[in-house]
C-alpha positions in Angstrom: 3.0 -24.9 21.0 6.5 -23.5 21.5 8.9 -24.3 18.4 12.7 -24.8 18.9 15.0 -22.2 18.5 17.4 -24.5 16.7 21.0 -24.3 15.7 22.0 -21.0 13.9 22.2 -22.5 9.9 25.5 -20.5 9.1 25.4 -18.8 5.5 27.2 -17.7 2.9 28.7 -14.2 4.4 26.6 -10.8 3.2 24.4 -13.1 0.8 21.2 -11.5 0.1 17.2 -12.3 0.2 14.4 -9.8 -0.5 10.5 -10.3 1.1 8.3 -8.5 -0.5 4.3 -7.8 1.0 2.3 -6.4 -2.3 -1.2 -5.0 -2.7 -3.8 -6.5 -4.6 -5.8 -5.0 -6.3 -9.3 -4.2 -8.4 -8.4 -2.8 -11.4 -12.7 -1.5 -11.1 -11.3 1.4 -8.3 -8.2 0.1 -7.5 -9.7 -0.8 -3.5 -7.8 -3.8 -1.9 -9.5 -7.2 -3.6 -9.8 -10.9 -2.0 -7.3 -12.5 -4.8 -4.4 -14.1 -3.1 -5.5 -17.7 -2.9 -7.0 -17.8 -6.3 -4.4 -16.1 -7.5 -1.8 -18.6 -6.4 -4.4 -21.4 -7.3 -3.9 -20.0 -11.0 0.1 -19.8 -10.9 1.9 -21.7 -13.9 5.3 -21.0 -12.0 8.5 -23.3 -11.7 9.8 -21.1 -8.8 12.7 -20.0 -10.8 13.1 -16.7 -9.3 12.1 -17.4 -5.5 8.8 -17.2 -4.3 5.0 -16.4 -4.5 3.1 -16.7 -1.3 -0.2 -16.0 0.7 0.4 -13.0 3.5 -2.4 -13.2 6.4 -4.7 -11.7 4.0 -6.3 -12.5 1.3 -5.7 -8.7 0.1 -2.0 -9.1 0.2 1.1 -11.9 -1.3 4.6 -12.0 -0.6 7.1 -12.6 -3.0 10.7 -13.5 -2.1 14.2 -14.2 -4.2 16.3 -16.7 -3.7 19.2 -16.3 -1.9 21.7 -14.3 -4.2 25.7 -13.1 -3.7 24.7 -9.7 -5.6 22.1 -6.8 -5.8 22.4 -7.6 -9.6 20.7 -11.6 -8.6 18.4 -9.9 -6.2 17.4 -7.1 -9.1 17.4 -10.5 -11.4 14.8 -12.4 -8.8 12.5 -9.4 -8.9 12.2 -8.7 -12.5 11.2 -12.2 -12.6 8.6 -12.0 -10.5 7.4 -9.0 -11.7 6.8 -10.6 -15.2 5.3 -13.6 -13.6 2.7 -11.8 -11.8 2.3 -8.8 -14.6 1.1 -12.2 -16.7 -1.1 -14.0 -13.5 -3.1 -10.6 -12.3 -3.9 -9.9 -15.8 -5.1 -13.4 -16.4 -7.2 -13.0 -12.4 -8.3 -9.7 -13.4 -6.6 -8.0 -10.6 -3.7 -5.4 -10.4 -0.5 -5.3 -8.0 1.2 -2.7 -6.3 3.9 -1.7 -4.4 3.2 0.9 -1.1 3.4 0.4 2.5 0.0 1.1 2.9 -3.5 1.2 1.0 -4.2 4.8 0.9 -8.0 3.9 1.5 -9.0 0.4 2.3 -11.1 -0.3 5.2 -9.6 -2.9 7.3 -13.3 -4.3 8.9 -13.4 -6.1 5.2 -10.2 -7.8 5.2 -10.0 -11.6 5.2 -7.9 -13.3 7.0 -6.5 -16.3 4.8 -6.8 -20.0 6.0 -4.0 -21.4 7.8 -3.1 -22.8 11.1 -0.5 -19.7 11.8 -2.9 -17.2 10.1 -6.0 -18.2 12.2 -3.8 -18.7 15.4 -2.6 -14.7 14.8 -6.3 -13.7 14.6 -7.3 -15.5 17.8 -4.8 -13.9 19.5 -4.6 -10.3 18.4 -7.9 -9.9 17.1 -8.7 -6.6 15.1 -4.8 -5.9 14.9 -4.2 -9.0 12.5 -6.6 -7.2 10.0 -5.2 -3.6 10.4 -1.7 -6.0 9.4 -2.5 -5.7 6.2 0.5 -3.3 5.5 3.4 -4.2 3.4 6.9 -4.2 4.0 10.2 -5.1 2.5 12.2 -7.5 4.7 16.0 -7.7 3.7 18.0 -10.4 4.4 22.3 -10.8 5.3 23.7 -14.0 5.3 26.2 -14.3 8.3 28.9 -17.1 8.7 28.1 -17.2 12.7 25.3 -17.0 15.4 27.6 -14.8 17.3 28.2 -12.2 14.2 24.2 -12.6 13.7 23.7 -11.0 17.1 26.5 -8.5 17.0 25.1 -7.5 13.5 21.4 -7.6 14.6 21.9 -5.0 16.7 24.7 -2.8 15.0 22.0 -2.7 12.4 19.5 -1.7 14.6 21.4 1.8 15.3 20.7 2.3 11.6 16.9 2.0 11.5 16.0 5.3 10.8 18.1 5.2 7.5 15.9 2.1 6.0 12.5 4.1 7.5 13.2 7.1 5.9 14.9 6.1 2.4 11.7 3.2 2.0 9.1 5.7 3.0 6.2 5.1 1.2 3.1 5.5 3.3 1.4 8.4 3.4 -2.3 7.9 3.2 -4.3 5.5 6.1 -8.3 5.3 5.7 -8.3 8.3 2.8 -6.8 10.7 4.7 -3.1 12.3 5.1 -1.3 11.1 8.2 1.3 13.8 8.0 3.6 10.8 8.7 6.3 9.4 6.2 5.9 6.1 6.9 2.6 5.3 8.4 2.9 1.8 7.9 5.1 1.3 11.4 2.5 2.4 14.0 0.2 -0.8 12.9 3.5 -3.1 13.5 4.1 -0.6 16.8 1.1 -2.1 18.1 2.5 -5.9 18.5 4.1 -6.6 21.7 7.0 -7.3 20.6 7.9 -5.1 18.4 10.9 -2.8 18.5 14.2 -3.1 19.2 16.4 -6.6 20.1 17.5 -6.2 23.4 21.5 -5.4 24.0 22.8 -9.2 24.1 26.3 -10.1 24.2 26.5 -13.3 22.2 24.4 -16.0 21.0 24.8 -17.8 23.7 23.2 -15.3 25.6 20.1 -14.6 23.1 19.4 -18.4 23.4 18.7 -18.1 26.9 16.8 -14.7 26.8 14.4 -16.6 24.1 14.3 -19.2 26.1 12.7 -16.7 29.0 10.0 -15.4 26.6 8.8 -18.9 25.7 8.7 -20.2 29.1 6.6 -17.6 30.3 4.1 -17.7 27.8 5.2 -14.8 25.6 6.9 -16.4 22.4 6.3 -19.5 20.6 8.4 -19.5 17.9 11.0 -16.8 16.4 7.9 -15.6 14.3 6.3 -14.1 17.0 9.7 -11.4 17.2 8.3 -8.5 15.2 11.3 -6.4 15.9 13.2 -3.7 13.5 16.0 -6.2 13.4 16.0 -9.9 14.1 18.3 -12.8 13.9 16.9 -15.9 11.6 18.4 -19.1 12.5 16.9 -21.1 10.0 18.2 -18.7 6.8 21.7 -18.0 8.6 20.4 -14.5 8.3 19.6 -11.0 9.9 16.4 -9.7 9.2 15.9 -6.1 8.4 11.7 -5.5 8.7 11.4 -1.6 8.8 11.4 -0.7 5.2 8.1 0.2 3.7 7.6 -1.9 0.2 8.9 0.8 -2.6 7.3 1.3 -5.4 9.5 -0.2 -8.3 11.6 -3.1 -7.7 14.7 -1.1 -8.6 14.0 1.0 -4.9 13.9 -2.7 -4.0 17.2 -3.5 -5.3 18.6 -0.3 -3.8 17.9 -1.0 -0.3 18.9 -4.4 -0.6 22.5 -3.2 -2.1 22.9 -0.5 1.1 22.4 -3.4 3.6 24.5 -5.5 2.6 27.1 -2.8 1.5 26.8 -1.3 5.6 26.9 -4.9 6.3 30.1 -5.4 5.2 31.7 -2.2 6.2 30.0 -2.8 10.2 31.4 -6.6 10.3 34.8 -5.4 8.9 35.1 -2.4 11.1 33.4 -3.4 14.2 32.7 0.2 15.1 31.9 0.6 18.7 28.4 1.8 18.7 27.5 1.6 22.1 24.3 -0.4 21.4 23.5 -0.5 25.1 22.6 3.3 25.2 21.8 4.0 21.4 18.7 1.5 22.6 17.2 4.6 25.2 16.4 6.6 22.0 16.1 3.8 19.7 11.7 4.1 19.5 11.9 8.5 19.2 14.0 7.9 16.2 12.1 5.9 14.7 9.7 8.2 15.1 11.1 10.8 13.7 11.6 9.2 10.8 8.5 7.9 10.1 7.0 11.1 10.8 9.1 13.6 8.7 11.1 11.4 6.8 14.7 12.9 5.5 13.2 16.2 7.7 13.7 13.8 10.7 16.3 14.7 13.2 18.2 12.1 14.8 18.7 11.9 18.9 22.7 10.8 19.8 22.7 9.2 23.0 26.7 9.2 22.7 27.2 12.6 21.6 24.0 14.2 23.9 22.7 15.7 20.7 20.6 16.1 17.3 21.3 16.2 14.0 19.5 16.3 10.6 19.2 12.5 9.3 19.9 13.8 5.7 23.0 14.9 7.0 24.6 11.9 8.5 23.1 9.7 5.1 24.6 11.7 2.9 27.9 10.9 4.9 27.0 6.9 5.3 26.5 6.9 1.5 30.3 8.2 1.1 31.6 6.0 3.9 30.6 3.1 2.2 31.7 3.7 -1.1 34.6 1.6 -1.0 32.7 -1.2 0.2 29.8 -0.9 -2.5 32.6 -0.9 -5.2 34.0 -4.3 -3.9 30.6 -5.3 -4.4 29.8 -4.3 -7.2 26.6 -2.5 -6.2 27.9 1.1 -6.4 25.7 2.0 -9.3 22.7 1.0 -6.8 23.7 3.0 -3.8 23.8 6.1 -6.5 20.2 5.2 -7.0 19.7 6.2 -3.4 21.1 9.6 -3.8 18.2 12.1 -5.1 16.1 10.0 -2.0 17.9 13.0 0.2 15.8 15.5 -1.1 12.7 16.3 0.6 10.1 16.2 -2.9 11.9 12.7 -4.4 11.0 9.7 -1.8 8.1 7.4 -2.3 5.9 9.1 -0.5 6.4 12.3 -1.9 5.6 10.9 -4.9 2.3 9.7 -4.0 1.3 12.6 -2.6 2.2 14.6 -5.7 0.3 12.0 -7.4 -2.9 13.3 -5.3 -2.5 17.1 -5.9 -2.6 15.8 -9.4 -5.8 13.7 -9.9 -7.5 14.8 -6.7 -8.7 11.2 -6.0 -6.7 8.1 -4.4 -8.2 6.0 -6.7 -6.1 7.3 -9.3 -3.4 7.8 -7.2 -3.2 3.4 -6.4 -3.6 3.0 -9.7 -0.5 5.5 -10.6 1.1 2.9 -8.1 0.2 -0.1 -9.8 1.6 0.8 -13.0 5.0 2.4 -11.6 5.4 -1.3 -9.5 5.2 -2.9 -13.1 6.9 -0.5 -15.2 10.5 -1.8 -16.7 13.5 0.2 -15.7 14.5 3.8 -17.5 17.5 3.6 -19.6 19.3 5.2 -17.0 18.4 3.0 -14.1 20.9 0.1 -12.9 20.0 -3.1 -14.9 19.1 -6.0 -13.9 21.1 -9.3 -15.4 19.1 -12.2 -17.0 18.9 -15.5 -16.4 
């Protein structure tokens, strides 16, 4: 059944949300486990610090902040839940991990967990729902209008290689090295509708093109969008969906801080960014950075040329400097910095973590204690509440 689009719920501008998707896990050889109902059955939790939820397996929960004005409330959110569910898994004998994918799991044994949304997913994409157990960070910007949501849906969208590349963590599919940074987006590439938001001029004119896709048949409800970018009425939000989960909530924090610092500096600028023909090479840059990461090089439909993505984030980093400072989140976008070397992303790490025990076994469970580990003393702290 087709669900309203609804009015656009305006927001508090350049608020933030985070959406975690985390791995659980047996802590007998770290292999995905069937915990997530049980585990939430067992939850002593007043919700405090956002949420704990069932993902469309039983292998995999979401957790998600509340809406915060900072990257110091969402760092505050996450720390929370981290001690919630370092206390819960150790009472359901299972461990949790960060990762955008499980280096090993066999996706024939994944359960798909009961609900009328969950089971309505399986019937309709079949084998695809269970190779969906991936995990990814989903960031959220609050926006004051429907018409700045669009605009900034789609600025954003030019920028999707940057949250690919700097959230890279996924390596390893079915025990074996992909070559690929992020491996994590060809299961989401499979979905009809995933990619990129079409170039729309207002919201106006998204209402109608949404209204096309559900009177043919194609969309029910805003859900069914699995795109790199999407507008979320019901939040006041835009949706960022291409980062891989990191590995330590303080990654976490980071991304969060550059969206909503290039949030800011996009909506106060309005660059022209020629969204209309950056979408012709919006799926091979993507690529690219998936596949090789900060190595990837990045096609400029405006310019009729490449150039190293290290390159132009090392100069996005510095452009919004000022704009991080008035923030207050410039101490979290300098946690982003050593991420532009080749040997010092996620997935880097993990790999290293193979040469080193020669097993992934070890390597998830490597994983599982980094997600839970508290901050160095050098790292950005988070506030208490």
């Amino acid at each position: 059944m087709s669900k309203s689009l609804g009015e656009f719920r305006h927001s508090e501008p350049l608020t933030l949300g985070v959406e975690l998707e985390l791995q659980l896990l047996s802590r007998r050889d770290f292999d995905l486990t069937r915990g997530a109902t049980d585990l939430l059955a067992s939850l002593d939790y007043d919700g405090r610090f956002g949420e704990i939820k069932l993902e469309i397996t039983e292998s995999m929960i979401e957790v998600s902040t509340l809406p915060q004005a900072s990257a110091e409330g969402i760092a505050a959110d996450l720390a929370g839940l981290r001690e919630i569910l370092r206390v819960h898994c150790a009472r359901n004998n299972i461990a949790v991990s960060g990762g955008g994918t499980h280096p090993f799991h066999r996706w024939p044994e994944r359960r798909i967990c009961s609900g009328e949304r969950f089971d309505a997913l399986y019937q309709r994409y079949g084998y695809l729902a269970k190779q969906f157990t991936v995990f990814g960070q989903h960031i959220h910007v609050g926006c004051t209008s429907a018409d700045d949501a669009i605009w900034l849906t789609q600025a954003l969208g030019v920028y999707v290689p940057a949250f690919v590349a700097l959230s890279a963590s996924s390596p390893f599919v079915d025990g074996v090295d992909t070559f690929f940074q992020s491996a994590r987006l060809n299961a989401v590439s499979a979905f009809p509708l995933s990619g990129q938001c079409p170039p729309l001029a207002n919201w106006e004119e998204f209402v109608r093109y949404f209204g096309m896709l559900q009177a043919c048949g194609i969309a029910a409800s805003i859900k069914d969008l699995y795109w790199d970018v999407r507008p979320k009425p019901e939040f006041g939000t835009v949706e960022i969906r291409v980062c891989d989960t990191p590995l330590s909530i303080e990654s976490a924090t980071a991304l969060a801080a550059l969206a909503q610092a290039l949030s800011r500096w996009l909506l106060r600028t309005r660059p022209d960014l020629q969204v209309a023909r950056q979408v012709h090479v919006a799926r091979y840059n993507k690529f690219q950075a998936c596949r090789y990461g900060m190595a990837a090089m990045i096609s400029d439909p405006v310019a009729l040329g490449q150039r190293p993505l290290r390159e132009s984030l090392a100069e996005l980093l510095e452009l919004l400097a000022a704009d991080a400072r008035e923030l207050g989140c410039t101490a979290w976008l300098d946690h982003l910095q050593p991420l532009l070397a080749d040997d010092a992303t996620d997935a880097a790490w993990l790999r290293g973590m193979q040469r080193v025990h020669g097993n992934l076994n070890d390597v998830v469970r490597e994983a599982a204690e980094r997600l839970l580990a508290r901050p160095a003393a050098n790292e950005p702290r988070e506030i208490s509440r």
